[in-house]
C-alpha positions as CSV (number, residue, x, y, z in Angstrom):
1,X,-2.1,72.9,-33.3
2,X,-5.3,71.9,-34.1
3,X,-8.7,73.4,-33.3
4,X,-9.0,69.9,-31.4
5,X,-5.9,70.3,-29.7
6,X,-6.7,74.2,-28.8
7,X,-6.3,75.7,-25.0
8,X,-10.1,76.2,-25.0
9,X,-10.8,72.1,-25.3
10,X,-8.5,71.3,-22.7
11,X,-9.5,73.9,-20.3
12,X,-13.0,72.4,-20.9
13,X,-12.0,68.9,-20.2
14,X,-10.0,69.5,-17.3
15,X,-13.3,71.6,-15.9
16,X,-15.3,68.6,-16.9
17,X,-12.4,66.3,-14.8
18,X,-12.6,68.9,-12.0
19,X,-16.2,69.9,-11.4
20,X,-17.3,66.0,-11.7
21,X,-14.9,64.7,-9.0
22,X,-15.8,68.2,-6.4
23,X,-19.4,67.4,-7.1
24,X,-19.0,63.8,-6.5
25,X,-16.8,64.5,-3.4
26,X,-19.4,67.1,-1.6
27,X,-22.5,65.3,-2.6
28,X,-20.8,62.0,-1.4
29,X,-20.3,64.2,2.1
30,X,-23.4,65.4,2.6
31,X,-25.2,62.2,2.1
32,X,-23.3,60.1,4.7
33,X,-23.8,63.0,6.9
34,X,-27.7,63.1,6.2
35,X,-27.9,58.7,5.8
36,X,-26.3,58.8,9.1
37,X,-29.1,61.4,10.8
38,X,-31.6,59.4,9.7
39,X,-30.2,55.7,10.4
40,X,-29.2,57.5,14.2
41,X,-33.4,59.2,13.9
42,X,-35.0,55.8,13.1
43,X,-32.6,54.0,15.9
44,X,-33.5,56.6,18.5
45,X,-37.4,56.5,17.7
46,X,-38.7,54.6,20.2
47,X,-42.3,55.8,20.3
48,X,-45.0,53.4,19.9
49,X,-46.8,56.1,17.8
50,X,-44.9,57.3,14.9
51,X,-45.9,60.5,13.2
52,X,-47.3,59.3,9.7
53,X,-45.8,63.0,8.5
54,X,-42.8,62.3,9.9
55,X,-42.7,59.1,8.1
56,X,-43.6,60.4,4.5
57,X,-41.0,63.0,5.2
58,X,-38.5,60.5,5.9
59,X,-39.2,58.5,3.2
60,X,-38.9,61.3,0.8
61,X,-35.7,62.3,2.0
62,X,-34.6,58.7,1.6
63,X,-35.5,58.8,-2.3
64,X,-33.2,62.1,-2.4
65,X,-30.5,60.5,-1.5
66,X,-31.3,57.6,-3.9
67,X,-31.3,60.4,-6.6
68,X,-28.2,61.4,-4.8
69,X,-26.7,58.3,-5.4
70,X,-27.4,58.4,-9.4
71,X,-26.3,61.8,-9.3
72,X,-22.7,61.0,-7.6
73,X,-22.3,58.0,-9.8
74,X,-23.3,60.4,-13.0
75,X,-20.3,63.1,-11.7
76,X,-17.9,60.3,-11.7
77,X,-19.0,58.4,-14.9
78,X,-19.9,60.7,-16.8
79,X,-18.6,63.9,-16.2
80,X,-15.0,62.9,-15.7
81,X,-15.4,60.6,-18.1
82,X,-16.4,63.4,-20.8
83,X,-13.6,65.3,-19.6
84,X,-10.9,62.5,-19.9
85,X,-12.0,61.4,-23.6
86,X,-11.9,65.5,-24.7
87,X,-7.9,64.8,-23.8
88,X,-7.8,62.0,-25.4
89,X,-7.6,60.6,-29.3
90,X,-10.0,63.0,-31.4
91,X,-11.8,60.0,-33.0
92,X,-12.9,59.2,-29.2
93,X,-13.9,62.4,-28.4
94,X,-17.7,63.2,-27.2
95,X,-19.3,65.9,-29.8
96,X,-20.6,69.2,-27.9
97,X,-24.5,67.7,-28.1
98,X,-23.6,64.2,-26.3
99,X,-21.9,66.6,-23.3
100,X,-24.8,69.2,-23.0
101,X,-27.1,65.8,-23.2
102,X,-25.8,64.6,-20.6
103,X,-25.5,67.4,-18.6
104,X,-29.4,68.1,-19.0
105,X,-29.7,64.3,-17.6
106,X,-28.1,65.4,-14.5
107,X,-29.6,68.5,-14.4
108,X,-33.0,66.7,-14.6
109,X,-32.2,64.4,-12.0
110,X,-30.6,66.7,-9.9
111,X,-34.3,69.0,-9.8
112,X,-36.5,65.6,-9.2
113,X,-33.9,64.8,-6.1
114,X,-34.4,68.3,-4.8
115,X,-38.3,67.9,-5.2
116,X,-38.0,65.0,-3.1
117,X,-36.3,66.3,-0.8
118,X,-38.0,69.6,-0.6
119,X,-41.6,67.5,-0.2
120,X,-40.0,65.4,2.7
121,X,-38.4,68.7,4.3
122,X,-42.0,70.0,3.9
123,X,-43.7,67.3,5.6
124,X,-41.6,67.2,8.3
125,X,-41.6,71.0,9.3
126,X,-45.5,70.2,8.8
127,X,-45.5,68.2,11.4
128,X,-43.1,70.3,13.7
129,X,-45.6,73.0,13.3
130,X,-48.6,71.2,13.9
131,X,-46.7,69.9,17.8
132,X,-45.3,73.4,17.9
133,X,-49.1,74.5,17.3
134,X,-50.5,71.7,19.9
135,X,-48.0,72.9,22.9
136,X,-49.1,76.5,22.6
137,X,-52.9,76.6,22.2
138,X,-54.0,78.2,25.7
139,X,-55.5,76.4,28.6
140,X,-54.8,73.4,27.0
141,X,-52.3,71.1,29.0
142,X,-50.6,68.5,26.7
143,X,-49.5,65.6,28.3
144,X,-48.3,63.3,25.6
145,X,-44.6,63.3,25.0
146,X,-45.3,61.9,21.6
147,X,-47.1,65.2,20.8
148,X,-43.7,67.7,21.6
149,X,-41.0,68.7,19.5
150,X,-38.0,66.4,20.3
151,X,-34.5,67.2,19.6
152,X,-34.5,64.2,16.8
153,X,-37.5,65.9,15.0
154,X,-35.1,68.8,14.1
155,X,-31.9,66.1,13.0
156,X,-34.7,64.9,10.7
157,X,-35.0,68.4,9.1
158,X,-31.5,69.3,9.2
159,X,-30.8,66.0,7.3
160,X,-33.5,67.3,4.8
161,X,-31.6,70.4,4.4
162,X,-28.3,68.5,3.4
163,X,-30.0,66.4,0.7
164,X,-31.3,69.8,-0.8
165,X,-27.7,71.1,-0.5
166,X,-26.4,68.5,-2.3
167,X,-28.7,68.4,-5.1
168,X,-27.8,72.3,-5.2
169,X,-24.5,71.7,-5.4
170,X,-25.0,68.9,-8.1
171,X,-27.3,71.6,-10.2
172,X,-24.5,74.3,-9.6
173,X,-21.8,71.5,-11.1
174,X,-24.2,70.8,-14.0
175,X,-24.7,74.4,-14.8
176,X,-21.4,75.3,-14.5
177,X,-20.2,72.7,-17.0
178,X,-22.9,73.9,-19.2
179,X,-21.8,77.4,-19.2
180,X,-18.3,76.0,-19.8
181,X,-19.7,74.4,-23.2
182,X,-22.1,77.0,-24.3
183,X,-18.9,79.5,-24.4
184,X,-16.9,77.3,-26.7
């Protein structure tokens, strides 16, 4: 047996074979739950008016999912990929600095998805603030539906919160995997 050929190496490429298809599994979840708030959200808006934080938030979230996408096609193309060719013929093998590469590229695109998600999460509960702020101010008598909290504003901001548990969990995958390498 072969250093190649050694326990250690094929632990490490079944992790890589595991972790990418569990990360591509949950983040694939998570984003048809949180596509599916906000197709339902932007259905369900009616109002004339829309609330231009509202829409920067939503927008933002949308990009996190884009990065979402990349990020579920990176688990399955590259992760499980890495982890099928360190079973395979040692001439076709990845070396250890093309894997932690591309584990930094995920990692990297993982953070900028959770940035845009965290920015369009931030937006949003701006705005929920700002009604929440508007229906309680004393003596004043708010008569603009527009202006209060609807039950939709919060699906907005709960579909926020799944795009930044998805990128987590894609960051988690990455770091894990990293680990995985750096103990080799």
């Amino acid at each position: 047996m072969t250093k190649a050929d050694s326990p250690t190496l094929r632990e490490i490429a079944s992790t890589f074979r595991l972790t990418g298809w569990i990360s591509f599994w949950v983040q694939l979840v998570l984003t048809v739950i949180s596509s599916a708030i906000l197709l339902f959200a932007s259905i369900s808006n009616r109002s004339p008016t829309t609330s231009p934080g509202t829409s920067v938030g939503v927008v933002l979230t949308v990009c996190g999912i884009g990065v979402l996408g990349f990020n579920m096609f990176w688990a399955i193309a590259r992760y499980v990929s890495i982890g099928r060719r360190l079973d395979g013929v040692p001439e076709t093998r990845p070396k250890k600095a093309e894997a932690i590469q591309t584990l930094r590229m995920g990692l990297i695109a993982s953070l900028i998805g959770t940035l845009l998600a965290l920015l369009g999460a931030e937006a949003i509960v701006g705005l929920l603030f700002g009604k929440a702020v508007s229906q309680g101010v004393a003596g004043f008598v708010n008569t603009d539906p527009a202006k209060f909290i609807q039950p939709l504003d919060i699906l907005v901001v709960q579909a926020s919160i799944n795009v930044i548990l998805a990128q987590f969990c894609a960051i988690s995958a990455s770091l894990w995997l990293l680990n995985k390498m750096s103990r080799q």
